[in-house]
RORODO-44094 format. One record per residue (C-alpha): residue in one letter; x, y, z. Coordinates in steps of 0.05 Angstrom, whole numbers, plus 5000, padded with zeros to 4 digits. Layout:
% residues N
@r->a, x->X, y->Y, z->Z
...
END
This chain:
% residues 200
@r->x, x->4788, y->5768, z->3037
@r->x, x->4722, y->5747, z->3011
@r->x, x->4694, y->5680, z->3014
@r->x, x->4648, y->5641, z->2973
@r->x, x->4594, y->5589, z->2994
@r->x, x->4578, y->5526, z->2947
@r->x, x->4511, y->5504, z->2965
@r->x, x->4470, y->5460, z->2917
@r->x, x->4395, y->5459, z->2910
@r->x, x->4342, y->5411, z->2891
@r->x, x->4325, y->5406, z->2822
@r->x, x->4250, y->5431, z->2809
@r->x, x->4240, y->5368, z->2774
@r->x, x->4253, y->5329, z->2831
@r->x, x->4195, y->5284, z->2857
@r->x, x->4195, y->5261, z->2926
@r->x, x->4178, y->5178, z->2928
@r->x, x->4103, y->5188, z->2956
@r->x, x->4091, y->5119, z->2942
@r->x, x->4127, y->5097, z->2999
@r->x, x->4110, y->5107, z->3074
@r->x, x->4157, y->5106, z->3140
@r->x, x->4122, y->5057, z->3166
@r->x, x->4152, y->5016, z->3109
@r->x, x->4226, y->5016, z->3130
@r->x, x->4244, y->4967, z->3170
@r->x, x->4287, y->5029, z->3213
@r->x, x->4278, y->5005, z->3289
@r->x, x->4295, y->4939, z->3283
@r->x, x->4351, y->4951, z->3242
@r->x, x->4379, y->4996, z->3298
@r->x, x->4354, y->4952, z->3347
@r->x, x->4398, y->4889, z->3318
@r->x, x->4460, y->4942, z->3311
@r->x, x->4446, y->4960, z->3379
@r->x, x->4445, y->4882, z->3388
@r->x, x->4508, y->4874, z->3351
@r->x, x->4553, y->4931, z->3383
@r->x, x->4537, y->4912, z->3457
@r->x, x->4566, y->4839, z->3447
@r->x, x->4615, y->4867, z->3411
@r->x, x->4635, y->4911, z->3478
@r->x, x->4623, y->4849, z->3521
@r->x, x->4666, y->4814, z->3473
@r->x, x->4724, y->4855, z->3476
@r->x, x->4719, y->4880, z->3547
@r->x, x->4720, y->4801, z->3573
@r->x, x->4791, y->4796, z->3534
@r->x, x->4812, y->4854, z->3566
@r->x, x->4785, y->4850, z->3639
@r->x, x->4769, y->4766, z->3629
@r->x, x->4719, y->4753, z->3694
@r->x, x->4751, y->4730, z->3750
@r->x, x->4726, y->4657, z->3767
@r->x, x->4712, y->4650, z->3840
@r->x, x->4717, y->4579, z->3840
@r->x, x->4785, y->4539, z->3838
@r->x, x->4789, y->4471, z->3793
@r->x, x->4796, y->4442, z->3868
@r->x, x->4731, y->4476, z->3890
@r->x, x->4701, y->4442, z->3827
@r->x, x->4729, y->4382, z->3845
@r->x, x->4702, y->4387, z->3913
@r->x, x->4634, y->4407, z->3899
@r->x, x->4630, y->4360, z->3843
@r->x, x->4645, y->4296, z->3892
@r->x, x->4597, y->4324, z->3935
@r->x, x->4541, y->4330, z->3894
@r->x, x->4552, y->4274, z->3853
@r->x, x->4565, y->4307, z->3777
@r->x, x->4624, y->4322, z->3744
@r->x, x->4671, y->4378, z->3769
@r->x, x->4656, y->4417, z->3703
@r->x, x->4589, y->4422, z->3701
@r->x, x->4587, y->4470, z->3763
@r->x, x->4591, y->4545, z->3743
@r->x, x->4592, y->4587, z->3814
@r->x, x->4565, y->4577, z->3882
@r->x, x->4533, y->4628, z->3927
@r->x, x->4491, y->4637, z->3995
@r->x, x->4428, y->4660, z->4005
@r->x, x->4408, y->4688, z->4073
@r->x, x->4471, y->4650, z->4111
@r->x, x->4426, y->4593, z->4109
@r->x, x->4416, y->4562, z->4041
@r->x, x->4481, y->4549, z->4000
@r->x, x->4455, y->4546, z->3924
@r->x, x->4502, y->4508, z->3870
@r->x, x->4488, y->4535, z->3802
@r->x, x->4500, y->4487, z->3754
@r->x, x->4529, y->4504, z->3672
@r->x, x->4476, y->4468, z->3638
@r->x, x->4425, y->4494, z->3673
@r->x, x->4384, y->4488, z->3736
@r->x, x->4400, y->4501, z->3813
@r->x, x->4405, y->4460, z->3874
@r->x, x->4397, y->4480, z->3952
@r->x, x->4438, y->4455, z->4008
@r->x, x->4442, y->4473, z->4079
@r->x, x->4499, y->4512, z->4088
@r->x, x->4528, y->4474, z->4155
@r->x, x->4507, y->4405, z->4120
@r->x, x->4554, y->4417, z->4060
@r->x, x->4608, y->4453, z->4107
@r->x, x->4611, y->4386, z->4140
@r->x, x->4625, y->4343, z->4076
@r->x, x->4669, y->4400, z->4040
@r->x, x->4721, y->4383, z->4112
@r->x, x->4699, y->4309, z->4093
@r->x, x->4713, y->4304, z->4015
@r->x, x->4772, y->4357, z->4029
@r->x, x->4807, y->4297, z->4078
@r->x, x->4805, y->4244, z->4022
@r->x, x->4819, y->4283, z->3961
@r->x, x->4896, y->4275, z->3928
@r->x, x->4927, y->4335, z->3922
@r->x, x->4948, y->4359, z->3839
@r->x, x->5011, y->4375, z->3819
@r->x, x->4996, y->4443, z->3810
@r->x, x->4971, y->4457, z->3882
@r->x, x->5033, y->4423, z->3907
@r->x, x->5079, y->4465, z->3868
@r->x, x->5032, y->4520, z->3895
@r->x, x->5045, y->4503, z->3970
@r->x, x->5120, y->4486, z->3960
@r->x, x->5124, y->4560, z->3936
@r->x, x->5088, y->4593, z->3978
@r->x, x->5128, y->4551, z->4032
@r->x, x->5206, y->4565, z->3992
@r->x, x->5180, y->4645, z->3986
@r->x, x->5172, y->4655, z->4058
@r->x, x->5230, y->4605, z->4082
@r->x, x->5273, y->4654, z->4033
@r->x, x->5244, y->4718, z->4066
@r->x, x->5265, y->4693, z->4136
@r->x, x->5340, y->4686, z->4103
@r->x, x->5343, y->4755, z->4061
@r->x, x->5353, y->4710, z->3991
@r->x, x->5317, y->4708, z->3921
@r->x, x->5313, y->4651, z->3881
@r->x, x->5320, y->4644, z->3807
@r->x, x->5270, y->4604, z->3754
@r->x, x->5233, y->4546, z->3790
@r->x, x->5242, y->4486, z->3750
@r->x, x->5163, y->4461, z->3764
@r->x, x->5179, y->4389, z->3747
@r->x, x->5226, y->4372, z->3792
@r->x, x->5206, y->4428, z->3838
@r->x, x->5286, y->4457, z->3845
@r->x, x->5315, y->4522, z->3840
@r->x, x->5381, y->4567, z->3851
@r->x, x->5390, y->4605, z->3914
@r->x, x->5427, y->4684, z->3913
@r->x, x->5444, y->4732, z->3971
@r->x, x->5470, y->4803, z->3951
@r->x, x->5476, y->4766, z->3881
@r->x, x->5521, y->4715, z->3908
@r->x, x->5500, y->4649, z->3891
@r->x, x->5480, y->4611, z->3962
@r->x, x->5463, y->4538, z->3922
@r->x, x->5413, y->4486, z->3903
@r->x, x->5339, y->4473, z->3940
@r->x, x->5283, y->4442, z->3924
@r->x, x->5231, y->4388, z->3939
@r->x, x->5213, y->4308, z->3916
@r->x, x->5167, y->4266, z->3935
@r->x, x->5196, y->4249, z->4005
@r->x, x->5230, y->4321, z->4036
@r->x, x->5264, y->4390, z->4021
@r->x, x->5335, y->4383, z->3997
@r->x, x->5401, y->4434, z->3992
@r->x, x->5456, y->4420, z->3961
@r->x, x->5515, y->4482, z->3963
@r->x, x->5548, y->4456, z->3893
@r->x, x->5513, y->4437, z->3819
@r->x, x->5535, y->4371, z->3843
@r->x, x->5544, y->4336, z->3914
@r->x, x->5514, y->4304, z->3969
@r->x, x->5439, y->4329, z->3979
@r->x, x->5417, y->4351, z->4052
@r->x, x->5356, y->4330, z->4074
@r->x, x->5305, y->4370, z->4117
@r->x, x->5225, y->4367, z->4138
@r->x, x->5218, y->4445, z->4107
@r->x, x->5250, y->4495, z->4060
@r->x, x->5270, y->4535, z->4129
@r->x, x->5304, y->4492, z->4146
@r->x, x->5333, y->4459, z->4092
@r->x, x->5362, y->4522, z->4068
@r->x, x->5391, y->4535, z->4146
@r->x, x->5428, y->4470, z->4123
@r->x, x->5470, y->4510, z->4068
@r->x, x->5498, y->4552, z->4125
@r->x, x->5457, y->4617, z->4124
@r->x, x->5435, y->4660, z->4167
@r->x, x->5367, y->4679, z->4185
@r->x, x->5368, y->4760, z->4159
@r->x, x->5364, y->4807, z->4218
@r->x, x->5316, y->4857, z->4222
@r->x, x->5353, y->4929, z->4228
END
């Protein structure tokens, strides 16, 4: 089988530009903004992939904000420095030193006096319903956050209603009925008749 090779050739007549120089082309900065360009483009895309995790809570804000006087969002991260010197960096700009027992001391201070949000309650209250459930061997269904209430199972039997207001924990065995009251999900849901699970 033979093969032929198309290769083209410069025309004699062809002139090289002599007129102008490299130096002339603008060639490293060009690459340099590309280079610019492609590594915040990475950045870009790699934070809405992997977004950075933000060590500090809306509560920590809240908390470091009262102490220091400023509002809760203008504080981007804290860290320490040599288990001496706790530094609060700030979003606009600038730094400010503590002593690290000083502000330890008002955090336990400020931490006493602040409200709790909704959302941390709902947080405790199901941290506090997933355990109680664990002692008991059930699974709950969809948390209605509002209200704080959900459904009760065991083995896929359905065990009945729980859930927490303002004043306790509450089970009721039927959509509809008498509510019992209790101090915790444990035992609120011991209320409904079951039984703790037994370990085998």
């Amino acid at each position: 089988m033979t093969q032929s090779v198309y290769t083209q050739q410069t025309a004699s007549s062809f002139n090289y530009n002599t007129s102008t120089t490299v130096t002339e082309f603008p060639f490293k900065d060009e690459q340099a903004l590309a280079q610019a360009e492609l590594n915040n483009y990475i950045e870009t895309q790699a934070e809405v992939v992997a977004p950075t995790q933000d060590p500090l809570t809306s509560r920590d804000r809240r908390i470091i904000g009262e102490i220091i006087q400023v509002e809760p969002e203008s504080v981007r991260t804290i860290w320490l420095e040599g288990g001496i010197t706790l530094w609060v960096q700030l979003v606009g700009g600038g730094r400010l030193p503590f002593d690290r027992n000083w502000f330890a001391t008002r955090v336990a201070q400020v931490k006493a006096t602040l409200p709790e949000t909704p959302l941390e309650r709902n947080e405790r209250l199901s941290d506090e319903l997933e355990k109680a459930c664990a002692v008991f061997g059930l699974y709950h269904g969809e948390i209605d956050w509002l209200s704080f209430s959900t459904k009760l199972y065991q083995d896929g039997h359905f065990v009945g209603f729980v859930g927490c207001n303002q004043e306790s924990w509450y089970a009721r065995p039927r959509q509809y009925g008498v509510n019992r009251v209790a101090g915790s999900a444990k035992d609120v849901i011991a209320l409904l008749g079951v039984r703790a699970a037994v370990a085998a």
